[in-house]
C-alpha positions in Angstrom: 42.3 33.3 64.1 43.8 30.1 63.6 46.1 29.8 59.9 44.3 26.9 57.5 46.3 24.0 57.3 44.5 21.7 55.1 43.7 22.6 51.2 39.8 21.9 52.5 40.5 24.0 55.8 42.1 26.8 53.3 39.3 26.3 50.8 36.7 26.9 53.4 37.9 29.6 54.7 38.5 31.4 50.6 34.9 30.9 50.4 33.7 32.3 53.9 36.1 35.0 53.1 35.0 35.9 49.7 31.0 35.4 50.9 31.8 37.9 53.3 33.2 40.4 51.1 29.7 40.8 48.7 27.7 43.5 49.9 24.9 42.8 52.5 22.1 41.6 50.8 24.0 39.7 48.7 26.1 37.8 51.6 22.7 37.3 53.2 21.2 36.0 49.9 23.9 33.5 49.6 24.4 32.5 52.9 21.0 31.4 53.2 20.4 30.0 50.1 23.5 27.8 50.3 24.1 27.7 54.2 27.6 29.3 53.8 27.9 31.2 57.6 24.4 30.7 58.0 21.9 29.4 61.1 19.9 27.4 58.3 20.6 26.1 54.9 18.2 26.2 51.7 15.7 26.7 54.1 14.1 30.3 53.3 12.1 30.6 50.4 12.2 33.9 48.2 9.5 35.5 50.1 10.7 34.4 53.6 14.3 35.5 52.9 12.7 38.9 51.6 10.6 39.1 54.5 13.4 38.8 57.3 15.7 41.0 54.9 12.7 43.6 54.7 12.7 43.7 50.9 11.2 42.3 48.6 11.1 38.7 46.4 12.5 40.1 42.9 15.1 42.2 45.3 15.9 38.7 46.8 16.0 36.8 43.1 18.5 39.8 41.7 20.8 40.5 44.9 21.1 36.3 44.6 21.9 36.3 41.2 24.4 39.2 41.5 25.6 38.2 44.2 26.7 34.3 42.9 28.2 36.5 40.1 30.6 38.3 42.4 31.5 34.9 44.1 32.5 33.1 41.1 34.4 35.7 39.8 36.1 36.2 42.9 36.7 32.5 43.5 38.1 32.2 40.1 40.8 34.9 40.5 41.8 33.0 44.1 42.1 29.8 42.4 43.7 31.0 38.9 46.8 32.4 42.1 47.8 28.5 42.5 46.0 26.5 39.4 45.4 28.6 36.5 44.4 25.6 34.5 41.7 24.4 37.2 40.7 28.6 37.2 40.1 28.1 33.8 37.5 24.6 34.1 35.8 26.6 37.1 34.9 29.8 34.8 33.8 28.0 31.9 31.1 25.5 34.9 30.5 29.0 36.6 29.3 30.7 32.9 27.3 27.6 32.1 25.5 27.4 35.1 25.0 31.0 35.2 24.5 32.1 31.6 26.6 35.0 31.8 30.4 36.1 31.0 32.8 36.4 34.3 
């Protein structure tokens, strides 16, 4: 694979890396739902991404909210590694949007 060169280009491929990381049905959640490695973006409801996952919609609804747990916290700890003061903003947006402690 070809090294990053660009802070976008490096960004990108923290986030592919770190989406790829979370166990299966939580990559799959989160690719779909936000198009990160995935054929279609946003475009699977619950109950269609449960279907093609062969699970169910609540199994869907916590392996997405687990799973946008893990990424935060992991993308935090990658950032806080060059900008601990932009690590810092991104926790306190990630908790507020999420409702829960990283």
């Amino acid at each position: 694979a070809e090294a990053a060169d660009t802070p976008d280009e490096k960004k990108c491929a923290a986030v592919r890396a770190i989406v790829d990381s979370l166990g299966p049905k939580q990559r799959a959640t989160i690719q779909y739902t936000y198009g990160i490695g995935a054929p279609e973006y946003g475009t699977q409801r619950d109950n269609e991404l449960a279907e093609m996952m062969g699970t169910t919609k609540g199994a869907v609804q916590v392996a997405r909210s687990r799973g946008e747990r893990s990424f935060a916290k992991r993308y935090v700890a990658y950032v806080r590694a060059d900008s601990p003061a932009l690590a810092d903003e991104l926790k306190a947006a990630a908790e507020s949007t999420l409702g829960t402690q990283l």
